[in-house]
C-alpha positions in Angstrom: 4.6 16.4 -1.5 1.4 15.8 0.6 -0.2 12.7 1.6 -3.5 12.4 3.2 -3.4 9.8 5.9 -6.2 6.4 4.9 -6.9 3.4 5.6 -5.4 2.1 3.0 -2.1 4.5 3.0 -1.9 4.2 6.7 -1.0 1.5 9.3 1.1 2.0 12.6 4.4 1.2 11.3 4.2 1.8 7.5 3.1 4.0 4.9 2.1 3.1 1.2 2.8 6.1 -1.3 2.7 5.1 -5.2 2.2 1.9 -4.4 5.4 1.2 -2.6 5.4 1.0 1.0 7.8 3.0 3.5 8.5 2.8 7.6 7.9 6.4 9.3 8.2 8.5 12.1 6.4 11.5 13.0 7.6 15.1 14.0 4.3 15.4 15.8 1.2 13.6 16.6 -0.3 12.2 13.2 -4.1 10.0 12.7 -6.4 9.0 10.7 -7.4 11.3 8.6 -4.4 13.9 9.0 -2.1 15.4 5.8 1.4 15.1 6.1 4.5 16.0 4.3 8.2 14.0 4.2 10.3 16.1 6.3 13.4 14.0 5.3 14.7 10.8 4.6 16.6 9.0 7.1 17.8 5.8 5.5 14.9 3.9 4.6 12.4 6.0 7.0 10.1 8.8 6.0 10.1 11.1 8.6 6.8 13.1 8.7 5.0 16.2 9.7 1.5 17.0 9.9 0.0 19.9 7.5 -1.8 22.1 9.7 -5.8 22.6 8.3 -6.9 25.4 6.9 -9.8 26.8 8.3 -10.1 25.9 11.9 -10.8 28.3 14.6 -7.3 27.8 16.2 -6.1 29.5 13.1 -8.5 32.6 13.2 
């Protein structure tokens, strides 16, 4: 599953995914804006990694 990273999904020490919210941690650097996936579950704590974009010239 994917999640992209709003306001209103997003704040610094939770995220809100079908309505329930969730603490996380990240495998790597994560903003605004960003899509992530759940790495794993540890506990209670969504640990998250960012989806690299498609298209950007570090990819070509």
């Amino acid at each position: 599953m994917t999640i992209h990273l709003t306001p209103g999904s997003f704040t610094n020490n939770k995220i809100t995914i079908n309505g329930q919210s969730y603490q996380y941690r990240c495998l790597d650097g994560v903003q605004m804006g960003d899509t992530v996936r759940v790495a794993r579950v540890v506990g209670e704590t969504l640990i998250l990694e960012k989806v690299p974009s498609r298209g950007t010239d570090s990819e070509l």
